[in-house]
Backbone bond lengths (Angstrom), bond angles and torsions (degrees), N, CA, C in turn:
res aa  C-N    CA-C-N  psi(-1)  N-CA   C-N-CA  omega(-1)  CA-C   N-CA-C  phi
1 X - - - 1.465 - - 1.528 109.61 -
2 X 1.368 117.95 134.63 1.393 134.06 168.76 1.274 134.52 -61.44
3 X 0.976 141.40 54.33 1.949 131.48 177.08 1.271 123.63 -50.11
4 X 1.489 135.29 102.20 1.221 128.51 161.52 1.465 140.32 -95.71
5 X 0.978 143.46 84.23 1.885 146.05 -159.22 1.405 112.15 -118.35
6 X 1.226 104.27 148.29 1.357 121.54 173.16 2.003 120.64 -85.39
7 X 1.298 119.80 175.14 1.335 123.31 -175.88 1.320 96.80 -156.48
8 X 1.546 128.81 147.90 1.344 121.55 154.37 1.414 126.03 72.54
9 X 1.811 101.11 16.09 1.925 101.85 161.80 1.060 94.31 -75.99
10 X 1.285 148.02 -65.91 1.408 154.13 -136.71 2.155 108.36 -84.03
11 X 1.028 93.17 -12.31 1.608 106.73 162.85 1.466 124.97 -79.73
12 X 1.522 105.07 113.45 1.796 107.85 175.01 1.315 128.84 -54.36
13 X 1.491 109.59 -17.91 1.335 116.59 -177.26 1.758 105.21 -115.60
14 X 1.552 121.13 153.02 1.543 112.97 178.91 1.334 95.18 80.61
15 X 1.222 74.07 168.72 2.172 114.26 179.19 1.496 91.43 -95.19
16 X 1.158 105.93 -157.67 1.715 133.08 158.90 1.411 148.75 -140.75
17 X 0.855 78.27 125.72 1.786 99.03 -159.87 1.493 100.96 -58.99
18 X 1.380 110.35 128.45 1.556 120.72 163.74 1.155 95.87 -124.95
19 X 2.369 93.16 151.12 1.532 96.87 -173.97 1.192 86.52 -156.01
20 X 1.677 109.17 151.45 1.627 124.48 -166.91 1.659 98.62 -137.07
21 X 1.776 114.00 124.21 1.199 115.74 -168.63 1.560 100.91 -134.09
22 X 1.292 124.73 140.27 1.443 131.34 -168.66 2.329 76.94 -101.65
23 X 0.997 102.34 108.00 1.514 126.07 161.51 1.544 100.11 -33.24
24 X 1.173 123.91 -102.16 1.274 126.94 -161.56 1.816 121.48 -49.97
25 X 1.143 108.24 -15.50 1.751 101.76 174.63 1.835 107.78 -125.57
26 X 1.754 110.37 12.44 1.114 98.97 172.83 1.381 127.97 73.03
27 X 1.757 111.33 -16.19 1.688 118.83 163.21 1.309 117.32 -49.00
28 X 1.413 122.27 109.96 1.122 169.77 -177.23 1.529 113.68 -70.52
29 X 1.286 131.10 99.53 1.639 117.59 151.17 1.584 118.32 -149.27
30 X 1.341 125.47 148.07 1.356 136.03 -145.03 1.763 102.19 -130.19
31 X 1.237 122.37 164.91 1.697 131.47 143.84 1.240 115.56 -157.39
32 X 0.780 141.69 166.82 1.847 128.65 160.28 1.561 84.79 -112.23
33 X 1.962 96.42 173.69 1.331 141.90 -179.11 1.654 98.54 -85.72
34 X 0.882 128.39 85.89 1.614 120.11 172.45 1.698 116.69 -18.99
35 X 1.445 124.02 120.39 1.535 119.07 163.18 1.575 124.86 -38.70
36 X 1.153 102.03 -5.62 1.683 92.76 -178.52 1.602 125.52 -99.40
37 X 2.336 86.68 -5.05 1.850 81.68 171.82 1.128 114.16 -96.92
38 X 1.849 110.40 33.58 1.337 104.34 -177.90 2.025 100.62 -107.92
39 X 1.004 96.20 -12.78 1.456 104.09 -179.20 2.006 117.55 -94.60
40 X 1.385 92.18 150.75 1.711 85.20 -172.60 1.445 148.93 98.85
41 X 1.381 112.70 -135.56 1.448 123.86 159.31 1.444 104.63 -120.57
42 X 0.786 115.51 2.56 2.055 117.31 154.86 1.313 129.16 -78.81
43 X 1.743 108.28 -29.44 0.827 101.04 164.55 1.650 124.80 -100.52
44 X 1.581 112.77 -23.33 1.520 117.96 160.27 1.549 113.39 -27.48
45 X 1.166 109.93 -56.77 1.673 131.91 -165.29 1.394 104.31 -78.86
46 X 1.663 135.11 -10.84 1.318 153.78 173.73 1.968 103.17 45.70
47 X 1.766 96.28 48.52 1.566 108.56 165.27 1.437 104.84 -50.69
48 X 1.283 129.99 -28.89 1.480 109.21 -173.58 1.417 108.46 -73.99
49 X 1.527 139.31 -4.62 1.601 122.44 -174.83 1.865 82.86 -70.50
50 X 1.477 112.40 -47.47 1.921 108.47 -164.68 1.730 90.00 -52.46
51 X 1.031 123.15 -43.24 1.690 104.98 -164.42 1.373 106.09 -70.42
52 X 1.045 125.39 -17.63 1.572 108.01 171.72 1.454 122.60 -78.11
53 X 1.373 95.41 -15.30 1.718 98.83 170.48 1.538 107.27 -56.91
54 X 1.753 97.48 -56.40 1.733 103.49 -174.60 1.773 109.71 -36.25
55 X 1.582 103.73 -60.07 1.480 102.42 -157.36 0.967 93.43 -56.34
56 X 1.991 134.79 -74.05 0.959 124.95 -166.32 1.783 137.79 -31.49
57 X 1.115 96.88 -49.83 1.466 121.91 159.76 2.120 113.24 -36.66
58 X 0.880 86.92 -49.95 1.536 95.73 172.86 1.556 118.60 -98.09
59 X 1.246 116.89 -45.42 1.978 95.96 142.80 1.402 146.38 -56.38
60 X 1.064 111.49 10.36 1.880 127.95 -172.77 1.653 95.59 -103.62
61 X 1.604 97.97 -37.05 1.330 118.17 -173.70 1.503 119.33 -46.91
62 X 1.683 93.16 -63.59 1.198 127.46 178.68 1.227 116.84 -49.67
63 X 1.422 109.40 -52.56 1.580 127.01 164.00 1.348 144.36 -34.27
64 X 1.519 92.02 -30.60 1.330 129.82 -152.10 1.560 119.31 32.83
65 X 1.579 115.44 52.99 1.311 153.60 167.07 1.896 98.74 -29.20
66 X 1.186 126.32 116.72 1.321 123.47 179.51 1.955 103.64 -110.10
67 X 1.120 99.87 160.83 1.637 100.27 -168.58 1.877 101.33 -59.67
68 X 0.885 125.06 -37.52 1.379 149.21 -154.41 1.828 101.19 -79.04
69 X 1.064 99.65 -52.64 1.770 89.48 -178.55 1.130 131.22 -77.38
70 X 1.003 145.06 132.80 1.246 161.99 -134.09 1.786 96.41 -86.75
71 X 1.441 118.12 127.01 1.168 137.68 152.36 1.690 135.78 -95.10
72 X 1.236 135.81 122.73 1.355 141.04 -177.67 1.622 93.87 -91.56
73 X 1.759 111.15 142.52 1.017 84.76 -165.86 1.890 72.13 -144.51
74 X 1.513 122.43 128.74 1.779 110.20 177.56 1.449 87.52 -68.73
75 X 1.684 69.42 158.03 1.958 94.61 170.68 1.187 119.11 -106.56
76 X 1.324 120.33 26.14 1.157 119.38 171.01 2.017 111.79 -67.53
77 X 1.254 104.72 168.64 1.347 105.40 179.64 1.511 122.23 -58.42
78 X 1.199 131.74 -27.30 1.095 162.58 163.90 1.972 114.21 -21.78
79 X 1.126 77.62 -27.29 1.679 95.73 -152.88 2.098 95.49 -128.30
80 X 1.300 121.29 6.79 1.482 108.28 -179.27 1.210 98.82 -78.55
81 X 1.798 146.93 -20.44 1.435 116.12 168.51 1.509 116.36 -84.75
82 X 1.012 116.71 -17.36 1.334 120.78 -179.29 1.381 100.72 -69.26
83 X 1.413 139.94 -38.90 1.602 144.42 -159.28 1.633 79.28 -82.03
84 X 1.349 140.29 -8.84 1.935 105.69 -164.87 1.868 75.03 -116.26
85 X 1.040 99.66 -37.06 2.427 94.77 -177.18 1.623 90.50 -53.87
86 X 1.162 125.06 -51.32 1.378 114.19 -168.31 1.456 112.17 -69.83
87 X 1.142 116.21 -62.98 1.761 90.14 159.25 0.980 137.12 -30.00
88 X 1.176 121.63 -77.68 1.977 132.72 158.54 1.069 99.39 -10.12
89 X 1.669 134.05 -59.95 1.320 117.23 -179.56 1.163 140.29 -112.91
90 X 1.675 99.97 50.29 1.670 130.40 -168.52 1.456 111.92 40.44
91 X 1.279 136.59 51.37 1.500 118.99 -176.02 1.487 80.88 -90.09
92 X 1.801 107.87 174.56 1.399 128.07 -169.56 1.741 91.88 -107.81
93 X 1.228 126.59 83.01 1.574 133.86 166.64 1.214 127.86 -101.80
94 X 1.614 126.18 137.25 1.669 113.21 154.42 1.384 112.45 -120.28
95 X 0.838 120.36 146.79 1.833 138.37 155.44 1.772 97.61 -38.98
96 X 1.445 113.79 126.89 1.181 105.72 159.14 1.452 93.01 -173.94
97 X 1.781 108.59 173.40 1.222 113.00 178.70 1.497 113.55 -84.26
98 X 1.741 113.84 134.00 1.577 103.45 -162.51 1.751 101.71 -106.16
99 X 1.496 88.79 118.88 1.577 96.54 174.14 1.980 123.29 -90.34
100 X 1.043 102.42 -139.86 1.803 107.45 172.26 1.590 112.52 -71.36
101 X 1.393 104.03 144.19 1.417 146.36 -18.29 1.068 123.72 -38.90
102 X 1.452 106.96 -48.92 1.416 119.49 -171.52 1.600 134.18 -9.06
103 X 1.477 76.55 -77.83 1.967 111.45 -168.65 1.445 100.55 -43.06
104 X 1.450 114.50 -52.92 1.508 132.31 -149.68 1.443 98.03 -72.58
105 X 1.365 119.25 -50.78 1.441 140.08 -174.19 1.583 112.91 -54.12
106 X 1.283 92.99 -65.91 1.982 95.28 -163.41 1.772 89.76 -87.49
107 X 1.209 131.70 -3.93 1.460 119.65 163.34 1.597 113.72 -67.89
108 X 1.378 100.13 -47.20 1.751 117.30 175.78 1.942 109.10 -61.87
109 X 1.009 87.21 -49.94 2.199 95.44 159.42 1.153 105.45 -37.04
110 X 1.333 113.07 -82.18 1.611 122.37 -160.42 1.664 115.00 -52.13
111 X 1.617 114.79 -40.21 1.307 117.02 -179.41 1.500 111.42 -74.14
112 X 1.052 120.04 -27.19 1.783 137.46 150.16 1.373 112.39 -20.96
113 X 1.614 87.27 -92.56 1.907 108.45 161.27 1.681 109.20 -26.10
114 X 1.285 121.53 -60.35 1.686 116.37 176.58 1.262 120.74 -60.06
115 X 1.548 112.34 -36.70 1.253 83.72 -177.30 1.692 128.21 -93.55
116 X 2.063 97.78 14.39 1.438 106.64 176.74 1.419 99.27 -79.26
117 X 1.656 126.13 -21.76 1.740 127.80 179.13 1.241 98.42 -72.14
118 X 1.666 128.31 -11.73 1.991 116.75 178.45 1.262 95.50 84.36
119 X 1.179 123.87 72.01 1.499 141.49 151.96 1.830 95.74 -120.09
120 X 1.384 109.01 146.61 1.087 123.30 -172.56 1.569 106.99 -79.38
121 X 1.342 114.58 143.38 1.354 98.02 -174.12 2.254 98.54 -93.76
122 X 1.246 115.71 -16.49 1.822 109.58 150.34 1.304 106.64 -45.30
123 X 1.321 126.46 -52.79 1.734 113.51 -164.34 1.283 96.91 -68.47
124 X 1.139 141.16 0.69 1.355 123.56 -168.21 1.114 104.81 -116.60
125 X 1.188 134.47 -18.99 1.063 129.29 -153.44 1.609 116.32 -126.02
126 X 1.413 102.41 -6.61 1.718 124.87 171.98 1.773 105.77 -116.11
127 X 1.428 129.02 25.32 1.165 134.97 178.83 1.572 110.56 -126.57
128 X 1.300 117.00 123.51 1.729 113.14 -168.53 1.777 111.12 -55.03
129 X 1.777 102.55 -52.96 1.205 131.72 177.05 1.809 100.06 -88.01
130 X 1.326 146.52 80.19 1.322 133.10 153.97 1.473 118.78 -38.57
131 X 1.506 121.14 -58.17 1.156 95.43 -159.39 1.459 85.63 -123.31
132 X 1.636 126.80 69.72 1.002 127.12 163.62 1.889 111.65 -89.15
133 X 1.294 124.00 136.67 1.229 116.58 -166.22 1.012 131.68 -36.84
134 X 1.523 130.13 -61.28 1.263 116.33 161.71 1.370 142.48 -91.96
135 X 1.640 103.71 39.01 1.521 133.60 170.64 1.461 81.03 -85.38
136 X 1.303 132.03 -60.00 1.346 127.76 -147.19 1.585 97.20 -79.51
137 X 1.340 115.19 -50.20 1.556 112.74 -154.55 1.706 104.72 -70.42
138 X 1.441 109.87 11.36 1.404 116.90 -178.97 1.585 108.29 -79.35
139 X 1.691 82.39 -46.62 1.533 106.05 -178.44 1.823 109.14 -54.22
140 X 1.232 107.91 -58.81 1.483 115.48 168.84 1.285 140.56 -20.83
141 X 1.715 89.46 -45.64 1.752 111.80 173.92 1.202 118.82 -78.25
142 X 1.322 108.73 -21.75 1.401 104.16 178.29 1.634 129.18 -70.54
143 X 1.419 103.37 -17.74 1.392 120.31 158.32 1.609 122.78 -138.49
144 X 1.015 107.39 67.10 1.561 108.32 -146.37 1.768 109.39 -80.84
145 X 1.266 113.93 15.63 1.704 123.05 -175.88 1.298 88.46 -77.65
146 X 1.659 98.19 -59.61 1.707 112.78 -153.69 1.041 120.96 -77.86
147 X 1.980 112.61 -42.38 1.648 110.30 176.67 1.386 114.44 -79.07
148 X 1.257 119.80 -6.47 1.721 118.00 172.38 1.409 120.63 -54.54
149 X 1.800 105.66 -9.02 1.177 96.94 -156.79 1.741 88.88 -106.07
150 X 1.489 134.00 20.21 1.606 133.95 -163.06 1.409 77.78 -126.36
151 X 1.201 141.96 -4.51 1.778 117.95 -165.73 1.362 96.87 -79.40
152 X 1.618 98.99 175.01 1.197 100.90 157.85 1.655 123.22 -85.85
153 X 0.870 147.63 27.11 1.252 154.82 168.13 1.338 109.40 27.28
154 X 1.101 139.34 -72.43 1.326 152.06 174.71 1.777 119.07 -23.26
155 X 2.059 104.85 -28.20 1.446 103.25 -152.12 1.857 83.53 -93.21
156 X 1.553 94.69 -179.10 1.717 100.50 -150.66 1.658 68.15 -81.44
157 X 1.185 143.01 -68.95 1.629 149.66 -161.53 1.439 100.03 -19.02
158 X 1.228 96.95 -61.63 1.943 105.49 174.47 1.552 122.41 -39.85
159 X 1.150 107.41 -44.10 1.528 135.65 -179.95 1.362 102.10 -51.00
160 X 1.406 106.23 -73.52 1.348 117.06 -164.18 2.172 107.94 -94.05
161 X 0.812 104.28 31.03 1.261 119.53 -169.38 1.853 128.41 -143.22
162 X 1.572 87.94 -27.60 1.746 97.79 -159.21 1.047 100.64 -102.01
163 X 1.545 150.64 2.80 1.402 140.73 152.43 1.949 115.55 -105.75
164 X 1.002 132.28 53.18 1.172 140.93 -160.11 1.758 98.91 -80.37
165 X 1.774 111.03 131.25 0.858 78.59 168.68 1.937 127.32 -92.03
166 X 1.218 135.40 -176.41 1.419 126.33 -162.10 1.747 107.52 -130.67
167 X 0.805 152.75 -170.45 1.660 179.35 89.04 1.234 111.26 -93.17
168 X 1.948 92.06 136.22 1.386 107.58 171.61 1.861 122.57 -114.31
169 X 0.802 110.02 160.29 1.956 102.46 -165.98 1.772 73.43 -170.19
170 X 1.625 80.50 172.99 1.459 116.48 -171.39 1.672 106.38 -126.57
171 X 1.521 96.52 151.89 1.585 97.95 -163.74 2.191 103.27 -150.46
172 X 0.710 102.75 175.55 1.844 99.79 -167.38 1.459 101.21 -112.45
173 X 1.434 152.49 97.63 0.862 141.60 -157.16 1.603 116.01 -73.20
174 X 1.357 129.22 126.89 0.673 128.52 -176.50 1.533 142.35 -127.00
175 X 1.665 101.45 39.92 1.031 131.98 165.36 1.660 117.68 -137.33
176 X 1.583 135.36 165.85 0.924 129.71 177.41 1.632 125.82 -123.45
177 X 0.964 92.04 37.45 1.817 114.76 161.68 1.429 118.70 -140.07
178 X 0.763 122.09 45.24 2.048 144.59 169.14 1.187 104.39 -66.45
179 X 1.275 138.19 129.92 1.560 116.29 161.15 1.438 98.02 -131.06
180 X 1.213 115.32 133.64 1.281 116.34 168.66 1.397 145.48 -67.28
181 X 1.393 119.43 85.05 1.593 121.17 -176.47 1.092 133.48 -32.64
182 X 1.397 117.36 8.30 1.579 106.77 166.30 1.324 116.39 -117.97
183 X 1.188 119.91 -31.74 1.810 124.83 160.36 1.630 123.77 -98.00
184 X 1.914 98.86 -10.33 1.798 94.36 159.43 1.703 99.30 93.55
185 X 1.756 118.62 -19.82 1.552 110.88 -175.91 1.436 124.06 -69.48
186 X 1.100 118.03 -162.46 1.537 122.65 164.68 1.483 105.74 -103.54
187 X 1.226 112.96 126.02 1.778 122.07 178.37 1.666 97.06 -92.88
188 X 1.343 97.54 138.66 1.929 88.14 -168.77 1.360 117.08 -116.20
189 X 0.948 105.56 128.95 1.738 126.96 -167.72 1.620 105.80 -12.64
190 X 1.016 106.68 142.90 1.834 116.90 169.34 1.499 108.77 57.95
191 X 1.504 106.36 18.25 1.925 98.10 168.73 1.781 97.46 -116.91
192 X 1.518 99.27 167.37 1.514 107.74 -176.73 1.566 89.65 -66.66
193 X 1.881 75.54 174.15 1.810 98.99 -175.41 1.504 103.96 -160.30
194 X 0.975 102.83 137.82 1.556 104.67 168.30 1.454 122.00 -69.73
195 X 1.602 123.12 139.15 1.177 126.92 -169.42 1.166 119.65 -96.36
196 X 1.351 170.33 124.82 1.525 149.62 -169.44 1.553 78.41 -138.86
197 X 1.680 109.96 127.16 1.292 122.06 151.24 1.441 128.08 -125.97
198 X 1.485 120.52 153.61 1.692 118.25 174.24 1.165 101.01 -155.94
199 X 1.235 136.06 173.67 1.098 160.76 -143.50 1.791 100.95 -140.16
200 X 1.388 128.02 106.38 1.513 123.84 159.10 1.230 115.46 -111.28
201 X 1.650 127.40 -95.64 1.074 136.08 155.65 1.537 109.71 -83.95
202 X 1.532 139.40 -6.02 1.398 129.25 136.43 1.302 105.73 -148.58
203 X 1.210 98.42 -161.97 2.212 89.53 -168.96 1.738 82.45 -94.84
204 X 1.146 96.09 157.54 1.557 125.37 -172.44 1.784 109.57 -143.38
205 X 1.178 109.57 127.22 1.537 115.45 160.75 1.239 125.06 -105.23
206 X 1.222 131.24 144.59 1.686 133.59 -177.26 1.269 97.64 -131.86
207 X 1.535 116.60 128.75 1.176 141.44 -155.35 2.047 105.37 -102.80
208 X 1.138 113.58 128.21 1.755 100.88 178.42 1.796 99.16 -141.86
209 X 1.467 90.82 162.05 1.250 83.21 163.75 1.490 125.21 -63.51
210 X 1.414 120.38 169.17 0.914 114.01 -179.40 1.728 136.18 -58.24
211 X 1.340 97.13 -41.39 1.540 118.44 -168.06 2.126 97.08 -99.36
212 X 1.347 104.49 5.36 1.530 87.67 -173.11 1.502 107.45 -97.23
């Protein structure tokens, strides 16, 4: 049996990872949605549901997916052009909620995938919500030339979120587990730090080293 699920629509940063797993031997295969059909008129036009046809299409492949065996397929939105291509080309599928292996697997993928974009793997892993939106868009500010360019741009959040203006000041740190969001280190207790503040849904500060 086939499992197919998504990772990383609901993430500001990255594409999304789709992944197709034959259940019983644990065969494994992945792609993401490129970040750029999230920006634009690619993403207005929501070209990424057609790209999941592609990947999928080439993980069934991989699989060597026969018309006859049974596919799990989430029902998330993610997957409504792929549910009418798969008809079209008689595979044996249902809509359902996709649990283990799966879930565990291409979730562990996707945070992978982030931290090949240079997300810290501490922020991820000392945050309840990691890639809850403005867990991430914190992350953003901290270098916001360079990571502006991994968002999704396209989503309305971005819109009303992704040009903020900021102030910088200096502050004495005064704790000793700080890590600094733009190089990922430990900033160490009782030395300056750079301040970056804005205002989204409340004012927020992001803490850096000084000189980074």
């Amino acid at each position: 049996m086939i499992q197919i699920d998504d990772a990383g629509s609901g993430s500001l940063i990255g594409g999304t990872c789709i992944g197709a797993m034959r259940k019983e031997t644990k065969e494994f295969y992945y792609d993401i949605i490129p970040i750029e059909f999230y920006k634009g008129s690619a993403f207005n036009e929501k070209k990424y549901l057609d790209y999941v046809i592609i990947i999928v299409n080439s993980l069934l492949k991989k699989l060597n997916v026969n018309k006859d065996e049974e596919i799990h397929v989430c029902r998330g939105y993610m997957f409504d052009n792929l549910r009418k291509w798969l008809s079209k080309e008689k595979y044996n599928f249902i809509n359902c909620k996709i649990e283990e292996p799966l879930q565990s697997i291409i979730e562990e993928t996707f945070e992978n995938y982030c931290l090949s974009l240079g997300l810290y793997k501490d922020y991820i892993r000392f945050n309840k919500y990691p890639f809850h939106f403005h867990t991430i868009l914190k992350w953003v500010y901290a270098d916001y030339e360079n990571r502006k360019e991994l968002c999704k741009t396209g989503w309305k959040s971005w819109k009303k979120y992704g040009n903020l203006q900021t102030s910088i000041n200096e502050s004495i740190v005064q704790k000793d587990n700080i890590i600094c969001l733009k190089c990922g280190e430990l900033i160490e207790k009782e030395t300056a730090a750079k301040v970056i503040t804005y205002i989204s849904n409340r004012k927020t500060a992001i803490l850096l080293h000084k000189d980074c």
